[in-house]
N, C-alpha and C positions, 0 to 999 in steps of 0.2 A: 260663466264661471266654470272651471273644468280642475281637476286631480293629477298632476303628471305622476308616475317616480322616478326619481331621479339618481343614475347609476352613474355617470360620470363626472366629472368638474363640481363637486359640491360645494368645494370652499368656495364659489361665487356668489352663494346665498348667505356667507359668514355676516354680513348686518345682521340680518334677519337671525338666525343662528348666536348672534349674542345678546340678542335680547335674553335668551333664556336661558345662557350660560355666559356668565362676565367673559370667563376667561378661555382665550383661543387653546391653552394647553390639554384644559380639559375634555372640549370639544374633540380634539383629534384623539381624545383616548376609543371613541366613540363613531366617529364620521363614518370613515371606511368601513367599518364593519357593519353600520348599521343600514335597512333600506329607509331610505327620504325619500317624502311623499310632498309635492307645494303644492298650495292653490293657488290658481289666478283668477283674477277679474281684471277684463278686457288686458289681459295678455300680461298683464302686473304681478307678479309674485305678491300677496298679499297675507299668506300664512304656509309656516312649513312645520315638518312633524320627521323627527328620527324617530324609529324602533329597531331595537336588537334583541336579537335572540339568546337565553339564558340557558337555556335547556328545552326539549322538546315539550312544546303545549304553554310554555311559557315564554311572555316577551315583556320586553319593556320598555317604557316611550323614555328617552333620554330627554329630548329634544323637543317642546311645542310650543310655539311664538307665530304671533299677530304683528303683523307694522304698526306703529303708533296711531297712524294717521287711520286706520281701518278696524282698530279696536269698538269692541262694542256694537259690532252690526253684524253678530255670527258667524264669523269667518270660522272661528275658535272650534265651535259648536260642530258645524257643517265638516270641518276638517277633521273631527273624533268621528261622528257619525260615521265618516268614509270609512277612518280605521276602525272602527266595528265590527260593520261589514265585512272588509278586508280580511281580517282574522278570524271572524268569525270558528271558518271550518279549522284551523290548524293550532287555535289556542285556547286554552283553559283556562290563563291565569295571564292579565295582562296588566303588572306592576307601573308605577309613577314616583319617581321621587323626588322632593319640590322641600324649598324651606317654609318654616312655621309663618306661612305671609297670610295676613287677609287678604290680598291680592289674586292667589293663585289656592290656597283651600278649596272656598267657595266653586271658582268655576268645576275641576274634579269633581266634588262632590255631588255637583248641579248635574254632571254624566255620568254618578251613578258608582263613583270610585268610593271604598271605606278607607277608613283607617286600617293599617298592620300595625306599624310598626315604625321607631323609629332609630337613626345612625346617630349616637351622640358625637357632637363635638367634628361633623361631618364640615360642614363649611371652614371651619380654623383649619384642621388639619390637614384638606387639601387643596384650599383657594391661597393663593399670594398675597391676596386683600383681603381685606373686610367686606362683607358681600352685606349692602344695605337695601330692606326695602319698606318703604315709607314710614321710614326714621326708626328704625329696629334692627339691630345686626343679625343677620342668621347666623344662626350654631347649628342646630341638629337639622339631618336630613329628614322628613317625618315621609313614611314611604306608604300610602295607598295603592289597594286594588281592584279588581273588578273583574269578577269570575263570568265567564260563559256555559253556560251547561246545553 
């Protein structure tokens, strides 16, 4: 299992990449700008992670999805860990923003992320669809963090 990042050709991980955002528009607000970090096992892309940078000391993970088939066996886990580490030295404040899911709360909050804050009316007003997950429509973006000192 090994960390690459990834500077070039990143829309070749777009599966993977929409798991955690339906929609490809959205994504390219993001892609370029941000640095992508995958993990493999035995040479599989099995989880990938965007972060972008907001301001100095601050960053935020656009982007972080597991393959279906490799959910649930820490991929998830081990891929924050990395980014941790990673930022460690250059950031203070490293944001998340995620819909009101039991899905995706839980894991965040299991590394350590709080609550801030949240975007009302964030899913309607910039997805094209309905963004549903398990059987609930998102609305509000609810944005946690998780300070370094």
């Amino acid at each position: 299992m090994n960390i690459q990042q990834i500077i070039s050709n990143k829309k070749r991980f777009m599966p993977l990449l929409l798991l955690a955002d339906e929609q490809e528009s959205m994504i390219d607000r993001y892609l370029e700008r941000g640095e992508m970090f995958v993990l493999y096992d035995n040479d599989i892309p099995v989880a990938e992670c965007i972060i972008t940078k907001e301001e100095d000391g601050i960053y935020e993970i656009k982007n972080i999805a597991t393959s279906p088939l490799h959910q649930r066996k820490g991929y998830g886990k081990q891929l924050m860990a990395f980014i941790f580490e990673h930022y460690k030295g250059k950031c203070h404040t490293l944001w998340v923003g995620t819909g009101d899911s039991p899905l995706t709360l839980p894991f965040y909050q299991h590394c350590g992320f709080t609550y801030s804050h949240r975007i009302p009316n964030f899913f309607i007003d910039n997805y094209d669809h309905p963004i549903i997950e398990e059987g609930k429509q998102l609305i509000d973006m609810v944005y946690l963090k998780k300070t370094f000192r």
